[in-house]
C-alpha positions in Angstrom: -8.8 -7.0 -13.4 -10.2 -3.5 -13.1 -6.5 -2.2 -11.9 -4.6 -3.7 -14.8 -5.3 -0.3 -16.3 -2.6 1.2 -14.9 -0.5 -0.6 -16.9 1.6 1.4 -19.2 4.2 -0.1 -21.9 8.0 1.5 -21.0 8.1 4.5 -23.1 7.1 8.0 -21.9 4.0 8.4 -24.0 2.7 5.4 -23.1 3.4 6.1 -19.1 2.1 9.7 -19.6 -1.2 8.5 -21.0 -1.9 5.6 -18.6 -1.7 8.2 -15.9 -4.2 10.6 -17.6 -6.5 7.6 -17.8 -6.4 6.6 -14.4 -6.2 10.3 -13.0 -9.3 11.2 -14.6 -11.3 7.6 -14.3 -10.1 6.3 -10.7 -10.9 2.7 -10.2 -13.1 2.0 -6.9 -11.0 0.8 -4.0 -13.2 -0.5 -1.9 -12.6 -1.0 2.2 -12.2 -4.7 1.6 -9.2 -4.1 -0.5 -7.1 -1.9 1.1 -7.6 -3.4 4.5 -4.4 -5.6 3.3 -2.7 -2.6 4.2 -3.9 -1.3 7.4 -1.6 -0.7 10.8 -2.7 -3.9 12.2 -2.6 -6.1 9.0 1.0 -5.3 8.3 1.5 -6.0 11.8 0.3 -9.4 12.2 2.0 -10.8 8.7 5.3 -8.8 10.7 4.8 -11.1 13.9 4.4 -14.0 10.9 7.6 -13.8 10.5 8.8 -14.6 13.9 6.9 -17.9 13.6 9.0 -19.2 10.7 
């Protein structure tokens, strides 16, 4: 997808320009996608765990 750009093979040059890329042509995030990580997201997969 539109995030496997930041991607980058081991080696320092490869790293160094993946982060240029992505620095200067941000993918969209959209609300949808980073409500995975909101407070009360990560605290209902926490109380998840209880359950198991």
């Amino acid at each position: 997808g539109e995030l496997a750009r930041g991607l980058a093979d081991l080696t320092s040059p490869a790293l160094a320009q993946t982060m240029q890329s992505i620095y200067h042509n941000p993918p969209a995030i959209d609300d949808a996608a980073l409500e995975k990580f909101s407070v009360v997201s990560i605290c209902q997969q926490y109380r998840q765990l209880q359950r198991t």
